[in-house]
C-alpha positions, 0 to 999 in steps of 0.5 A: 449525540444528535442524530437525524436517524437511529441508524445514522447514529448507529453508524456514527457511534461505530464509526467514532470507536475504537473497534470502528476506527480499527476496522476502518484502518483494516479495510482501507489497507486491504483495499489499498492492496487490491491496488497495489496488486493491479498496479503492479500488473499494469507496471509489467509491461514495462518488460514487454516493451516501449510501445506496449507500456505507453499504449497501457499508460494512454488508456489509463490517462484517457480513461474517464473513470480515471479522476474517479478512481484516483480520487478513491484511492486517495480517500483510501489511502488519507482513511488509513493513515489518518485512522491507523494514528488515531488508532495509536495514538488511543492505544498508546498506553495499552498496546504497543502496535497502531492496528494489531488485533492480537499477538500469537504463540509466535510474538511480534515479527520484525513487520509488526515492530515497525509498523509505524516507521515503515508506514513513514517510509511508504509515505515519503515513497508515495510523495516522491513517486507521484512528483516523479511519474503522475505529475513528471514530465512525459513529453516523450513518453512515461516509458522513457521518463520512468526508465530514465529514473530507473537509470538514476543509481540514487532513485534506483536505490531509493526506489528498492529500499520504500519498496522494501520497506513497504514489504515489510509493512504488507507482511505483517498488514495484510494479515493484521487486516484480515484479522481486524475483519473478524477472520480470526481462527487458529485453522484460518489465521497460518494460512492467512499468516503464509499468504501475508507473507507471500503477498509482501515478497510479490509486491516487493520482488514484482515492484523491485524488479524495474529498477533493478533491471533497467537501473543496476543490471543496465536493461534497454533505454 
């Protein structure tokens, strides 16, 4: 290996491995799950009304770090996925999961067996809700190009269901993450393991929540 620096080698050499690709998938997911958390607060003033939703969205389209920002999230979310297949790819015949450390006393979870599929799933979400609200037309206001979405039964139901599935998949990636730091302890790792859980539960209830109640229980317009 050529390289300009013992610790630049250092840093290539892990980074190229097996442990470092997993690390990589790890942390880009934890990170991606701070996202998900502020996003999710952002999303919640949606109830509070029109002009307090728009009002949110306008500082964030008028913010100067905003191209900053969706551009590191966009390398997050790239890092993870391109790592985590990496990852499957390497374990195909070892391991059957892309990012698991380990399997406990309790085996696989129904998350951690469709990890790969639900992981499809967030994907084609994440295209469809960039086409939809980043890049639609919000001549009116996102609050009434959003909400009149929500009144689509067919994306209301499409929109539960990613949502339900990226659930799924935060219920056993959260934990897997904090696992692939090193945070794994038989004192720590049923208290990360009930966090995990209920993690996934808030994004998907807090998520789901919007279409449920302006698309199928007919909230206001």
């Amino acid at each position: 290996m050529n390289c300009e620096s013992a610790s630049k080698c250092r840093v290539t050499a892990f980074m190229t491995s097996s442990l470092g690709k997993k690390f990589t998938v790890g942390a880009a997911g934890l990170l991606l799950c701070g996202f998900l958390l502020v996003h999710l607060a952002g999303n919640m003033f949606l109830f509070v009304g029109e002009g307090a939703f728009n009002h949110y969205a306008e500082l964030l389209a008028h913010n100067e770090l905003l191209p900053l920002a969706e551009a590191v999230l966009a390398l997050l979310f790239i890092a993870h996925i391109v790592f985590a297949i990496k990852v499957r790819f390497e374990n195909a015949g070892a391991r059957p999961v892309a990012y698991e450390s380990y399997d406990d006393k309790g085996g696989r979870t129904m998350g951690s067996k469709s990890m790969s599929y639900t992981a499809a799933l967030v994907l084609l979400f994440v295209i469809v809700h960039l086409k939809t609200f980043r890049f639609g037309d919000d001549k009116d206001g996102l609050y009434k190009l959003v909400v009149d979405w929500f009144h689509n039964p067919l994306y209301a139901g499409f929109y539960v269901v990613a949502l339900a599935g990226l659930g799924l998949h935060l219920s056993h990636g959260f934990q897997s993450g904090f696992q692939t730091l090193g945070l794994n302890h038989p004192k720590y790792t049923p208290i990360i393991r009930k966090l995990s859980i209920a993690f996934a539960l808030l994004i998907f209830l807090g998520f789901a929540s919007m279409p449920i109640y302006f698309g199928f229980l007919g909230g206001p317009r």
